[in-house]
Structure formats: structure tokens, C-alpha cells
LOLO-951188 format. One record per residue (C-alpha): residue number from 1; x, y, z. Coordinates in Angstrom, 3 decimals. Example, Ala and Ser with C-alpha at 12.3 -4.5 7.8 and 13.67 -1.06 7.14 Angstrom:
LOLO-951188
@seq=1&east=12.300&north=-4.500&up=7.800
@seq=2&east=13.670&north=-1.060&up=7.140
END
This chain:
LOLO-951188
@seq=1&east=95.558&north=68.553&up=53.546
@seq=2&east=96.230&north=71.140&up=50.937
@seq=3&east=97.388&north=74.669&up=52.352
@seq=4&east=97.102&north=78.017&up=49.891
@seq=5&east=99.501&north=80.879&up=50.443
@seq=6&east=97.913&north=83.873&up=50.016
@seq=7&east=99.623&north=87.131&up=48.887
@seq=8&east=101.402&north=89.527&up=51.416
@seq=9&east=98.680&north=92.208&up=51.186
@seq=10&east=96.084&north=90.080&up=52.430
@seq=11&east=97.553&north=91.249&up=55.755
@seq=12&east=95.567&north=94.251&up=55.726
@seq=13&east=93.038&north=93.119&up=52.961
@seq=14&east=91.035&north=90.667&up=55.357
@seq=15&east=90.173&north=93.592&up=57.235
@seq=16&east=88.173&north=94.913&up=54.046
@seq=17&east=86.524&north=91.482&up=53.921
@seq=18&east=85.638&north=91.734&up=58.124
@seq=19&east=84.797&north=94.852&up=57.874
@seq=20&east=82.168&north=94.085&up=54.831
@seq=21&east=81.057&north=91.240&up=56.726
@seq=22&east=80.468&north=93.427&up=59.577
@seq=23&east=78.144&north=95.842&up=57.697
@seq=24&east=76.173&north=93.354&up=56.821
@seq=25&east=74.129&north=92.960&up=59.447
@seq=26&east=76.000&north=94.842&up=62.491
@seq=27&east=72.833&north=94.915&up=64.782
@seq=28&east=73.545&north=90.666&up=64.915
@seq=29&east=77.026&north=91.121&up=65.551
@seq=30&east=77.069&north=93.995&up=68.529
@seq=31&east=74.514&north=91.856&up=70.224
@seq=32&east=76.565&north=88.572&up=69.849
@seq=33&east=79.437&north=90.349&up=71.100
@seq=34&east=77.767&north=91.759&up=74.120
@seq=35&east=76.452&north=87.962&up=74.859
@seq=36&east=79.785&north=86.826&up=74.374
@seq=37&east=81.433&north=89.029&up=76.795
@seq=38&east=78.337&north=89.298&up=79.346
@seq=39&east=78.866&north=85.325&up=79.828
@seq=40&east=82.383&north=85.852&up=79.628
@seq=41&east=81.732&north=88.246&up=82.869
@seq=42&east=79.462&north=86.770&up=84.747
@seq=43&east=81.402&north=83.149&up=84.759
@seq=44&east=84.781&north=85.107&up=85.802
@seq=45&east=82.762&north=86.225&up=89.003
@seq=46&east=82.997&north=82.607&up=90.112
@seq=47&east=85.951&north=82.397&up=91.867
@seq=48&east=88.860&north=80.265&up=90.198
@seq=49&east=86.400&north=77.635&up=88.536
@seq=50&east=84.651&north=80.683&up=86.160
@seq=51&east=87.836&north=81.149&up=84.575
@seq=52&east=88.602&north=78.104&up=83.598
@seq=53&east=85.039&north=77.715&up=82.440
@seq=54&east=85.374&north=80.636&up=80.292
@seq=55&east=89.137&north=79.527&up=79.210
@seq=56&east=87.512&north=76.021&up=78.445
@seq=57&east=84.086&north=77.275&up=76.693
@seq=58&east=85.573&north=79.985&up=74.585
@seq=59&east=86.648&north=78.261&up=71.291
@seq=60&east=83.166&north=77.016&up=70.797
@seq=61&east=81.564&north=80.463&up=71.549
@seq=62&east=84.232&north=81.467&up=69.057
@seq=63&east=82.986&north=78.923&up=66.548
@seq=64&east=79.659&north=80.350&up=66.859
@seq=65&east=81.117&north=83.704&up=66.261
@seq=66&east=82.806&north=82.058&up=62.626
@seq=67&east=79.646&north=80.667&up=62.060
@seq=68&east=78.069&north=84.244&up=62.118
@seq=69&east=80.524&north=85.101&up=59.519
@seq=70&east=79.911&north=81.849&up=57.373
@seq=71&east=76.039&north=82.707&up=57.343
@seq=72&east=76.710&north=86.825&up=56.438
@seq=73&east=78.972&north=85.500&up=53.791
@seq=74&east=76.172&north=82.879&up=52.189
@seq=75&east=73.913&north=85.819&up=52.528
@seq=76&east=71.505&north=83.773&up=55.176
@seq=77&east=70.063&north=85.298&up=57.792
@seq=78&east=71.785&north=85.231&up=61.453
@seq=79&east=70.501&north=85.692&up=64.782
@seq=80&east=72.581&north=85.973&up=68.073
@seq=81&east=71.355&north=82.456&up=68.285
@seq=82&east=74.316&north=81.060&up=65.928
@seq=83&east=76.749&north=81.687&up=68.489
@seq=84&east=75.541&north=79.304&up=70.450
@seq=85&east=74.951&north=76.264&up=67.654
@seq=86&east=78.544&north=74.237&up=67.707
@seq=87&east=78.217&north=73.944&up=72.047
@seq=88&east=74.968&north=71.982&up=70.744
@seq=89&east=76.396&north=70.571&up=68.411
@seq=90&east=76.921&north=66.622&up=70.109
@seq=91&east=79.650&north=66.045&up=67.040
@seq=92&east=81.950&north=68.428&up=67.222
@seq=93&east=80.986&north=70.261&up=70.601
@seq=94&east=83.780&north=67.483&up=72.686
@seq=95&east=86.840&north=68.572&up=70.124
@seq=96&east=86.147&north=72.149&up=70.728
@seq=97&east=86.164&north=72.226&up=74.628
@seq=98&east=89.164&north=70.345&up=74.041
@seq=99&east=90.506&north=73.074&up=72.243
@seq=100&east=89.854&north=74.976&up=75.381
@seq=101&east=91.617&north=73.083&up=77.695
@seq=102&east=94.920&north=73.318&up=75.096
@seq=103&east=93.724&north=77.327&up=74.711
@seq=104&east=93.732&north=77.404&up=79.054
@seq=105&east=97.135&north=76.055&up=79.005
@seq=106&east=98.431&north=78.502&up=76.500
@seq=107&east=97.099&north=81.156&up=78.296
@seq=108&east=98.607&north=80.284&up=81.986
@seq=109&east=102.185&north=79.580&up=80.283
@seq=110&east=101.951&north=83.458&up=79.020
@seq=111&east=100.372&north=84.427&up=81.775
@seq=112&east=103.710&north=83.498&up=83.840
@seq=113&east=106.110&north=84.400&up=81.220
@seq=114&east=104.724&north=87.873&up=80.821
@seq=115&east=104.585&north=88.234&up=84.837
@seq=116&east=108.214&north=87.445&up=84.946
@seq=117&east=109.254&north=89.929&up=82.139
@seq=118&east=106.770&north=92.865&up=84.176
@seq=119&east=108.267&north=91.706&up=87.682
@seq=120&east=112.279&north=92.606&up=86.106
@seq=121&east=110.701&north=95.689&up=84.580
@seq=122&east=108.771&north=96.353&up=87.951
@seq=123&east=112.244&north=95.347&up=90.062
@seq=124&east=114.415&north=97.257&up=87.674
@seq=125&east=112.216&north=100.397&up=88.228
@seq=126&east=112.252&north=99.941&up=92.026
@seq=127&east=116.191&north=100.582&up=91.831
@seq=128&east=116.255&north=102.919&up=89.529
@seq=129&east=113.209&north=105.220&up=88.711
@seq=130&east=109.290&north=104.075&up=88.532
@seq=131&east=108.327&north=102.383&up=85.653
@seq=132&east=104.678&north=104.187&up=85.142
@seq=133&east=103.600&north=101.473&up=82.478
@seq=134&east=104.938&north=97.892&up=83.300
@seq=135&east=104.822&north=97.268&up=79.932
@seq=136&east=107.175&north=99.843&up=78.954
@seq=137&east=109.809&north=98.433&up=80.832
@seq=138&east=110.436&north=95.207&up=79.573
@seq=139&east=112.605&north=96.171&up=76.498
@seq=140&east=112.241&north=94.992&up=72.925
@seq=141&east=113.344&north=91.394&up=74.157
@seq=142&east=110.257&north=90.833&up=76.102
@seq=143&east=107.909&north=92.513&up=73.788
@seq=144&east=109.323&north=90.122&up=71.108
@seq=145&east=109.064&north=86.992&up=72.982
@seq=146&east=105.353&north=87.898&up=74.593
@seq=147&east=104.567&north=88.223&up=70.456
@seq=148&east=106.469&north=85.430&up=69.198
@seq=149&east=104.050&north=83.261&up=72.182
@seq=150&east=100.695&north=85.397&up=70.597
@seq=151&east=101.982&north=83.864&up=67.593
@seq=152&east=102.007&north=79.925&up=68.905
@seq=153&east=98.993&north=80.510&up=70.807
@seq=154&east=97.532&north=81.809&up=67.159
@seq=155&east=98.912&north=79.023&up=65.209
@seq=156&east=97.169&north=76.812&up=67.793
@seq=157&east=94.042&north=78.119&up=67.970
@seq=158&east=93.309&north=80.190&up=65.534
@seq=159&east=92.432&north=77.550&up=61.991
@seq=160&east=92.161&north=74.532&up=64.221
@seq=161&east=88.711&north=75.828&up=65.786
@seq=162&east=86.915&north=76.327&up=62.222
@seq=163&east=88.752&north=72.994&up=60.830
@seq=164&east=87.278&north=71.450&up=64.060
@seq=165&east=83.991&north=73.401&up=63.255
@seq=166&east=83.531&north=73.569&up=59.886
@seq=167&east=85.102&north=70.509&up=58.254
@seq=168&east=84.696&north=68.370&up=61.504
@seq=169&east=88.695&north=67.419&up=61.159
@seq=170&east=89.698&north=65.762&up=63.598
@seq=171&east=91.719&north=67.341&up=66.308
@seq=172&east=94.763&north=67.224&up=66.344
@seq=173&east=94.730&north=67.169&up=62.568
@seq=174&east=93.073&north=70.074&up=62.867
@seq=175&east=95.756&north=71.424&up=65.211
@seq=176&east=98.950&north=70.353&up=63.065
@seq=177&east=97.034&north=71.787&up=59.738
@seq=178&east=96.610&north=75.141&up=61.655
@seq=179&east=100.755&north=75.734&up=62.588
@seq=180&east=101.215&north=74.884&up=58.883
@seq=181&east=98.638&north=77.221&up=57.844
@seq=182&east=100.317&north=79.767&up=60.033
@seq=183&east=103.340&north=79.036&up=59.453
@seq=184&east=102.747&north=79.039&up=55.431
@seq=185&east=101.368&north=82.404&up=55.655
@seq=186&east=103.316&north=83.801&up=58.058
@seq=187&east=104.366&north=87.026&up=56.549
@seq=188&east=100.879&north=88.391&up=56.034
@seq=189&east=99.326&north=86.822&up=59.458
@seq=190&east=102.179&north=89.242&up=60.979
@seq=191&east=101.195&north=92.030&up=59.432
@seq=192&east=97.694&north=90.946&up=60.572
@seq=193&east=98.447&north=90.993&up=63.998
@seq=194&east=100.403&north=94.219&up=63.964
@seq=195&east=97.848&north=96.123&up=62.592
@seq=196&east=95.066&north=94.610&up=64.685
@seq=197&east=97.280&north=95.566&up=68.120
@seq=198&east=97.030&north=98.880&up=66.855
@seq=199&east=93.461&north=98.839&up=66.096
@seq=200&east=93.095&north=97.318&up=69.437
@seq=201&east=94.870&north=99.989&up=71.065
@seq=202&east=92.403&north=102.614&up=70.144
@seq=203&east=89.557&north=100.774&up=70.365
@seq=204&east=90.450&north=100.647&up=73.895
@seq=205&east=90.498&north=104.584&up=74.153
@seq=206&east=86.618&north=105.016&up=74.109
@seq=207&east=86.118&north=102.491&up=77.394
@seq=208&east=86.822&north=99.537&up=75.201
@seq=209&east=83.483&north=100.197&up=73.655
@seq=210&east=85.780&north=99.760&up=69.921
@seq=211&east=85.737&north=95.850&up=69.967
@seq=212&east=82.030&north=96.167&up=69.740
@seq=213&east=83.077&north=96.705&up=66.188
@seq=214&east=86.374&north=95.749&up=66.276
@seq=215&east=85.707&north=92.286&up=67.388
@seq=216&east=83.358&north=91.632&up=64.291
@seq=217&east=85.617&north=93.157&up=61.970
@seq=218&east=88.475&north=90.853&up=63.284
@seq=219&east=86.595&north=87.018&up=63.760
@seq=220&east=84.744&north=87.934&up=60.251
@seq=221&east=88.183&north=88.534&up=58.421
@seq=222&east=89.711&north=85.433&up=60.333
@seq=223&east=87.232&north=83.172&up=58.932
@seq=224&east=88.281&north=85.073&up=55.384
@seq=225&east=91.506&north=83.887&up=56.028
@seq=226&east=90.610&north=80.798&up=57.468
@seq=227&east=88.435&north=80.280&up=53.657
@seq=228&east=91.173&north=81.687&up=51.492
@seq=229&east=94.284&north=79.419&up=52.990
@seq=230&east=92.351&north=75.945&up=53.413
@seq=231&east=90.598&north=75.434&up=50.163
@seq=232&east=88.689&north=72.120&up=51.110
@seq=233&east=84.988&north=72.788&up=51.777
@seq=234&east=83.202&north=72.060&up=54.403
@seq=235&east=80.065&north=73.008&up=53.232
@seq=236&east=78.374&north=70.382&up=52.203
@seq=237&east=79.042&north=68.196&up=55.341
@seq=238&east=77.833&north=71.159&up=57.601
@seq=239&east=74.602&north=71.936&up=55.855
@seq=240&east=74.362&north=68.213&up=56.170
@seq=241&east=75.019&north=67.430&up=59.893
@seq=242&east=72.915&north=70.481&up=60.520
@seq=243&east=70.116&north=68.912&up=58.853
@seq=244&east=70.422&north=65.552&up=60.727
END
């Protein structure tokens, strides 16, 4: 499979392109936002087995989110009902809650590696003074390796769900293709991920209430990266399965 590099500034370009995308039509994508995290919330409420629902479910609600951002881009109309097309989708709908189990494992193996870099920060604290933001007490070290495991979880996830998706690849094609996307285009995915931390960290200011755009801005310019570095098209097969 044929990967394109794209240039360094492309880092902070795809935002333009999300952020255009977003415009578009932002009524559709608030509202599938709000569906996406309202079933995101009411599953978690089930104890243990929602999460792993939600963990499990999520790359094909995210699919339906890139599919949003296909349509907006064709300049066809989108409802909130997109999001909800590849989970009915009998073809590709197995691969992608595959892609959640792999996503679920990712996300315990942080999960513990992060807990062990708070609980030093935490213990350190205890002895000496209070740590008043775990975070802030885990050095540069930790911060680096919680990133460099964003990063694997990214190159993971992150081109394998709209390869799954879009060019119904199979999966673990689709997986391998995605590292060496990632890894081909490293320096301006890092530059991606920077800045959207630091979006993310105001968005967070106003009650979280900035990923209502945020979150638009960020799957619409990941499916702009996810067009400009894989240059096979999928098109033609999706309009056609869609019509079957």
C-alpha cells in the first residue's frame, strides 16, 4: 500500500481543513457529538460491562464520525444519522468492534502505566510535600512515556479505523498500514498532537463544553490526514457497498 508524506506544516494545517469542515454544517456535528457522548454516558453507568461496551463500540461510532467528514467534504448532506451507518454496516461492522477490543486493551495497559507513574508522584508527595496535581509530579520521564504510549495507541487506531471503514482493508492490514502511516509522518502527527493537548486543555476550561467544537474540528482534520497520507480511494467501493 502506497503511503504519502506530507509536509511538516500540515501539523497545524489540518486544523484549517477540520475547522472548515466544521463550519460546514456545525448544527450536524454538535448534535452527533452530544449522541456520541450521551451513549458514551449512559453505557458507563452499567457497572464494569458499560465500559467495555463503550471501549468495544467506539471505533465504529468513530467511523461514523469520519463518515460525517467524508459527506461535508463531497458537499452531501449529513444527518446525525451517519454516525451510526458503519455499526450497520454487516461488512465492515465485525473488523471495527475488533478494533475495539485492540483499542480496550490499549487503554487498560495506559491505564496501569499512568497509575503507577501518579502513585510515585502521589508516594513521593506523601514524604515530602503534597503534590496538588498528580500529574505534576511525575517528572518529564513520565509525561514522555504516557505520550510516547498516546502515540502507539494513535498509530493503532487512528488510520486503521477509516482503512477498515473506508477502503474495507482488511484488518490487520489496515493496522500495519496505520503504524507506517504514523510512523512516515511522524514529525507533523507530533506537532498535531501537541497542539491539540493544548487546545484540549482550554476547551476543558468552559465545563468541557470546547470539544463540542473541538471534537469536530479534530475527527474532521484526522480524516484530512487520513485522505492526504493514503492516496488509494475508497470511494468508489463505498458508494458501491452502500448501494447494495
Amino acid at each position: 500500500m502506497d503511503i504519502r508524506s506530507i509536509e511538516l506544516n500540515r501539523g497545524w494545517g489540518l486544523f484549517g481543513r477540520g475547522w472548515k469542515n466544521f463550519i460546514a454544517d456545525p448544527l450536524t456535528w454538535v448534535l452527533a457529538v452530544v449522541v456520541f457522548f450521551l451513549i458514551s454516558l449512559v453505557l458507563n453507568l452499567i457497572p464494569l460491562l458499560g465500559g467495555v461496551v463503550v471501549a468495544v463500540i467506539s471505533p465504529a461510532l468513530m467511523a461514523g464520525l469520519l463518515k460525517i467528514a467524508h459527506e461535508v467534504e463531497q458537499g452531501r448532506r449529513v444527518t446525525v444519522g451517519h454516525l451510526f451507518q458503519p455499526i450497520q454496516d454487516q461488512h465492515r461492522r465485525v473488523p471495527l468492534l475488533l478494533l475495539g477490543l485492540v483499542a480496550l486493551l490499549a487503554t487498560v495497559f495506559m491505564a496501569v502505566v499512568t497509575a503507577v507513574f501518579i502513585g510515585s508522584a502521589l508516594q513521593v508527595g506523601a514524604v515530602n510535600e503534597p503534590v496538588p496535581f498528580p500529574l505534576a509530579g511525575i517528572g518529564f520521564f513520565g509525561m514522555f512515556v504516557i505520550f510516547l504510549m498516546y502515540l502507539v495507541v494513535f498509530a493503532l487506531l487512528a488510520f486503521s479505523i477509516p482503512l477498515v471503514y473506508f477502503g474495507g482493508v482488511e484488518l490487520g492490514d489496515a493496522v500495519v498500514a496505520s503504524i507506517r502511516g504514523t510512523v512516515t509522518n511522524l514529525g507533523p502527527l507530533v506537532i498535531f498532537s501537541l497542539i491539540y493537548f493544548v487546545l484540549a486543555f482550554f476547551a476543558m476550561l468552559p465545563f468541557g463544553l470546547g470539544f463540542l467544537v473541538l471534537g469536530p474540528v479534530v475527527v474532521a482534520a484526522l480524516y484530512g490526514a487520513y485522505s492526504e497520507i493514503f492516496p488509494i480511494s475508497a470511494e468508489p467501493e463505498f458508494i458501491e457497498s452502500e448501494k447494495a
